[in-house]
N, C-alpha and C positions, 0 to 999 in steps of 0.2 A: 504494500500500500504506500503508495509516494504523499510526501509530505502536506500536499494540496487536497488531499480525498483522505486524508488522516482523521481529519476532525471535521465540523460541522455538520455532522450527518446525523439529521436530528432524528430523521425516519429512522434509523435504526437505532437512537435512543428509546425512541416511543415502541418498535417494534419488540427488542431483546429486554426491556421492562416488562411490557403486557405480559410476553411471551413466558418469563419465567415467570412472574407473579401468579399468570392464571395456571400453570403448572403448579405451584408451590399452592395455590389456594385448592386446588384440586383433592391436593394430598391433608393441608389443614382445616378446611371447610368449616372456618369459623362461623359460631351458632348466639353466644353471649355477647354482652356489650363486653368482656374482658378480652375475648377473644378476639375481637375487631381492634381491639387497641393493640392486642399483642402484633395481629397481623400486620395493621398501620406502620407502625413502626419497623418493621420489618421492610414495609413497602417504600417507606423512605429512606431506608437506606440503599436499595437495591435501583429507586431511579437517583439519587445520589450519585452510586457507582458506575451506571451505566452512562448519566451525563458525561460526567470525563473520560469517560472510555470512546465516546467516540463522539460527545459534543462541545466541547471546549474545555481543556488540559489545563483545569484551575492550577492545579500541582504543583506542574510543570512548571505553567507563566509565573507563579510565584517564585520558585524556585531556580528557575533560569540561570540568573546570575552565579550563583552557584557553581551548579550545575555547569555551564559552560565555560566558567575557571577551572574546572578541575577535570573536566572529558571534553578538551575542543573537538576530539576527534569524532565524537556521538551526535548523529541529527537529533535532538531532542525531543522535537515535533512529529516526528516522524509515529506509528501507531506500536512498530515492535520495539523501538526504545524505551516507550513509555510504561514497559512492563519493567519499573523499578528497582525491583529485586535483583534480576537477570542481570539489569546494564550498570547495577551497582557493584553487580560480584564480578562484573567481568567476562560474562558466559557469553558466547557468542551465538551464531545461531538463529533460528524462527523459536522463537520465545514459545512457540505454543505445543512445542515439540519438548520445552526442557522440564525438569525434574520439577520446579516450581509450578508452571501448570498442572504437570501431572499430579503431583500433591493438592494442587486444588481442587482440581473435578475429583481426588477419591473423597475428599472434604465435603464438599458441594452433592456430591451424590450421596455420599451416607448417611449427612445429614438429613437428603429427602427422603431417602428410606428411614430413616427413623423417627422422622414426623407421621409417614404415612403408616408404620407399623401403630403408633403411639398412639394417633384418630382411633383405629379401630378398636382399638381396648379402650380408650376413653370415653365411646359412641355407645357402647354397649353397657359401658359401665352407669354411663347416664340416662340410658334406657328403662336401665333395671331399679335404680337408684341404690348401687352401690358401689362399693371404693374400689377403685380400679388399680392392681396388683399383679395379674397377668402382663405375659410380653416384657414389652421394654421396664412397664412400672415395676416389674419385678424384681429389675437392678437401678431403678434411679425413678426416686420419687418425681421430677418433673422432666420426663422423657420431651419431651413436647418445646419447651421453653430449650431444652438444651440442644437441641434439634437445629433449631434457629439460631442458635450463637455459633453452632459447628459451618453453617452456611456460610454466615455471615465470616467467620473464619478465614472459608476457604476462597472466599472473594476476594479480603481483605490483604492474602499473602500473595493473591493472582496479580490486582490492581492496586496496591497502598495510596489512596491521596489521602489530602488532609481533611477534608471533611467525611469521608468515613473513619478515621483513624480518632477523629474527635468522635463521633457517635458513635464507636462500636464500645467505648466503657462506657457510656450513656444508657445504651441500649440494654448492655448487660444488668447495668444498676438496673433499669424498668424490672426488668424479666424478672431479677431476684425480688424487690418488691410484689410483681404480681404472686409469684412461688410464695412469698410469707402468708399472703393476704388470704391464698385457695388453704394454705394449712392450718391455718387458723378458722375459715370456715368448714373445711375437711374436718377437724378437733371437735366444734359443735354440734358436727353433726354426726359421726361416726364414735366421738370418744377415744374407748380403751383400744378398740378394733385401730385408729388410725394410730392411735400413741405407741400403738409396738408395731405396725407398719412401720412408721416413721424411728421408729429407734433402731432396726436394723437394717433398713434400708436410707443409702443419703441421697442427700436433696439433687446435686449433679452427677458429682465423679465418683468413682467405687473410693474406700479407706482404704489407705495405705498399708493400713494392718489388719491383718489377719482375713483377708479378701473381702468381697461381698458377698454376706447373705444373701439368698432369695426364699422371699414372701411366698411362700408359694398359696398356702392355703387363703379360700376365698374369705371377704370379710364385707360382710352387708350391715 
């Protein structure tokens, strides 16, 4: 892609926004006013990231001066340069072929697999009205919220600028506020059933010690 057809291609901002959004809504199919805000935020940072990817290289233009002190030799405008990581380490190449994409899309795609495993136990669970512990909730009380940070992750090491890099601890903070806010209505409403749910299972990442339990048995 030459330097001129780089950027301002707004059509494919609108288009590769829509495009993953209604994919990624497909797989969360937000139903609560919680849910919508989860996704919102979600949805802002994904046209966010696709604005500078291919509609104007806030990053960059900021950066520039920089940047052009210390690699005259790099078109900076250019769309394979702008893949950050790559042209900071030095890697040569079609960017979408090196190790850092690749780490992205397993990022990016695992994460939608594990939102779209995480719906289905959470659809069911709120069908029946009970605490949902199958699946992914089996090893991580907020399957769902962590799902979306693993995305937003794998975007974040694809394309770094700086307005995702400002909202992805933003976003995080949200996510762990909404996570307190369901365990504390989860508590209400469940009790003893969610208090040992929640005591052997944690809220994102497995403990360091002594592995993670799994919840196995059901709790209504």
């Amino acid at each position: 892609m030459d330097n001129m057809r780089a950027y301002g291609l707004w059509h494919l901002v609108i288009i590769n926004s829509l495009i993953f959004l209604i994919f990624a809504f497909s797989f969360f199919r937000p139903r609560t006013r919680r849910d919508w805000r989860t996704f919102g935020a979600f949805a802002a940072f994904v046209v966010a990231l696709f604005t500078e990817m291919y509609g104007f290289p806030l990053t960059v233009y900021v950066l520039s001066g920089w940047l052009v002190s210390r690699y005259p030799e790099v078109a900076w405008f250019s769309h394979n340069s702008s893949h950050l990581l790559q042209t900071l380490l030095g890697w040569r190449g079609n960017a979408h072929f090196g190790p850092i994409h690749i780490l992205s899309n397993i990022l990016i795609l695992g994460g939608l697999f594990l939102l779209s495993a995480s719906w289905k136990v959470l659809y069911r669970a709120q069908r029946d009205h009970t605490l949902a512990v199958t699946g992914p909730y089996a090893r991580f009380r907020h399957p769902q919220y962590l799902a979306f940070m693993v995305i937003m992750m794998g975007f974040l090491i694809q394309w770094p600028t700086l307005p995702t890099l400002i909202m992805f601890p933003v976003l995080v903070w949200i996510y762990i506020r909404l996570a307190r806010k369901e365990e504390k209505e989860a508590l209400e409403e469940f009790r003893e059933g969610y208090s040992r749910y929640a005591e052997i299972t944690p809220r994102f990442f497995p403990k360091l010690r002594g592995g993670t339990a799994s919840f196995a048995s059901g709790v209504s």
